[in-house]
C-alpha positions in Angstrom: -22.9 -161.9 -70.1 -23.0 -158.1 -70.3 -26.1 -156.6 -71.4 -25.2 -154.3 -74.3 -27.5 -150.3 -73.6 -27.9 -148.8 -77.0 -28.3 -145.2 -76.2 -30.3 -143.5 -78.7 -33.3 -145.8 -78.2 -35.2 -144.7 -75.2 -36.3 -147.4 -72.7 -39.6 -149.3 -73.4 -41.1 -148.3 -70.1 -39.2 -145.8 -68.3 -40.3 -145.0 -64.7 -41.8 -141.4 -65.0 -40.8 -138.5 -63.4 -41.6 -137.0 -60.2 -43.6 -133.9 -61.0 -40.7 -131.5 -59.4 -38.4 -133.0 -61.5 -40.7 -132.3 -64.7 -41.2 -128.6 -63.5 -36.9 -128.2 -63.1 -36.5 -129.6 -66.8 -39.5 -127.2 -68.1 -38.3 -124.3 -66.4 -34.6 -124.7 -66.9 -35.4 -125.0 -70.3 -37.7 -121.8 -70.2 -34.4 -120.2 -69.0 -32.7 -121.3 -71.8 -34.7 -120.7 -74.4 -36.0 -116.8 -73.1 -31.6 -116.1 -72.7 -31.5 -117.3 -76.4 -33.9 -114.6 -77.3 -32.8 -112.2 -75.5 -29.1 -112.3 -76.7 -30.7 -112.5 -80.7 -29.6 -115.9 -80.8 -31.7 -118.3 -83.2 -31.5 -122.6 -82.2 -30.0 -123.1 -85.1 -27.1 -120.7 -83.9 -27.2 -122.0 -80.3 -27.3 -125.8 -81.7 -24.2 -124.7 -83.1 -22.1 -123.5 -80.3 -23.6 -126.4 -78.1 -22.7 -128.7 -81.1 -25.9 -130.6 -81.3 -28.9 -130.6 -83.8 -31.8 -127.5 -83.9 -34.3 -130.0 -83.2 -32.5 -130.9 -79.5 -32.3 -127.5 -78.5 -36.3 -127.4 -79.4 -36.8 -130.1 -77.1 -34.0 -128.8 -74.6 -36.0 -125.6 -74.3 -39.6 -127.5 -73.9 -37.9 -129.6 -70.5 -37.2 -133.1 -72.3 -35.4 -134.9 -70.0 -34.0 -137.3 -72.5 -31.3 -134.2 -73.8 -28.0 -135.1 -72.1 -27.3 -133.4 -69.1 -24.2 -132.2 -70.8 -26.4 -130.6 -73.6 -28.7 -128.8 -71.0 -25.1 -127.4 -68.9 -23.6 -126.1 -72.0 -26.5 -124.6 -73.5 -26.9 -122.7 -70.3 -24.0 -121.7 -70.0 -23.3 -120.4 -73.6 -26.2 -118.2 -73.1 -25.1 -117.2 -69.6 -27.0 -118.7 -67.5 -25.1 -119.5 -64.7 -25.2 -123.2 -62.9 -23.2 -123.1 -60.2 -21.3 -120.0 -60.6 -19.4 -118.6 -63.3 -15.8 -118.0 -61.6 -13.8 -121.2 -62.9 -12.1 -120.9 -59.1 -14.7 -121.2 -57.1 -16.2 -124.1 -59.1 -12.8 -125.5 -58.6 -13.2 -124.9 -55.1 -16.5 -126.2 -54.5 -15.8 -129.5 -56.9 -12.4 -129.9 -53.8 -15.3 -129.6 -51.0 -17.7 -132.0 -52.5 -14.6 -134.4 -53.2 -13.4 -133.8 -49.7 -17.0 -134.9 -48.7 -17.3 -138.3 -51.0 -14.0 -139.6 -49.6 -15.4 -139.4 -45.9 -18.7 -141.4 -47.0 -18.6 -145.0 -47.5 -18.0 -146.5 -50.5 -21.3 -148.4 -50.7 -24.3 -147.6 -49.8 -25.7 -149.0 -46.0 -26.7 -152.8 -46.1 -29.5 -154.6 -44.3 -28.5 -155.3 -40.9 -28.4 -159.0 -40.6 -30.0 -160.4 -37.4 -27.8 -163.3 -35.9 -29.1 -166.3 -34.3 -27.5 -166.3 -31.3 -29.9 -169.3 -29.5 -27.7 -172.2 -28.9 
């Protein structure tokens, strides 16, 4: 039997962060939210465009990793930060090479090597 996630409760005990991941959230967020400014924009506008609430962009732009990645992308992008590049080519491109580069690797991860008992 399938255990069913509800997604908008957070996990009872979630394994914390590794600090350099806490400091990527917070300053991604910093990005965000000082681009916002800059281009006059208020949350409420941003939460808008990014079609979520002003209270998620508030806690977008303080590093809460429980925003959806999506969220975070979008956000950036709309006020122009850019992720990976901004030419819809060459992320085209790059997303062909990292494609290229999953189908080479196995498909599962590497197992235990099992030792064989070979005594007769």
């Amino acid at each position: 039997m399938l255990n069913k996630i509800n997604m908008n409760k957070p996990l009872k005990n979630p394994k914390p962060l590794l600090r350099q991941t806490t400091i990527v959230l917070e300053t991604l967020g910093a990005m965000i939210k000082a681009a916002r400014i800059e281009s006059h924009r208020s949350q409420a506008d941003l939460a808008e465009r990014v079609g979520v609430s002003r209270y998620t962009i508030s806690l977008l732009e303080k590093g809460n990793p429980n925003v959806a990645i999506g969220t975070v992308f979008e956000a950036a992008i709309i006020v122009g930060i850019p992720l990976m590049g901004n030419d819809p080519r060459q992320l085209t491109q790059l997303s062909q090479a990292i494609a290229t580069i999953v189908q080479i690797l196995p498909s599962k991860g590497f197992t235990k090597k099992v030792e064989l008992d070979d005594d007769f």
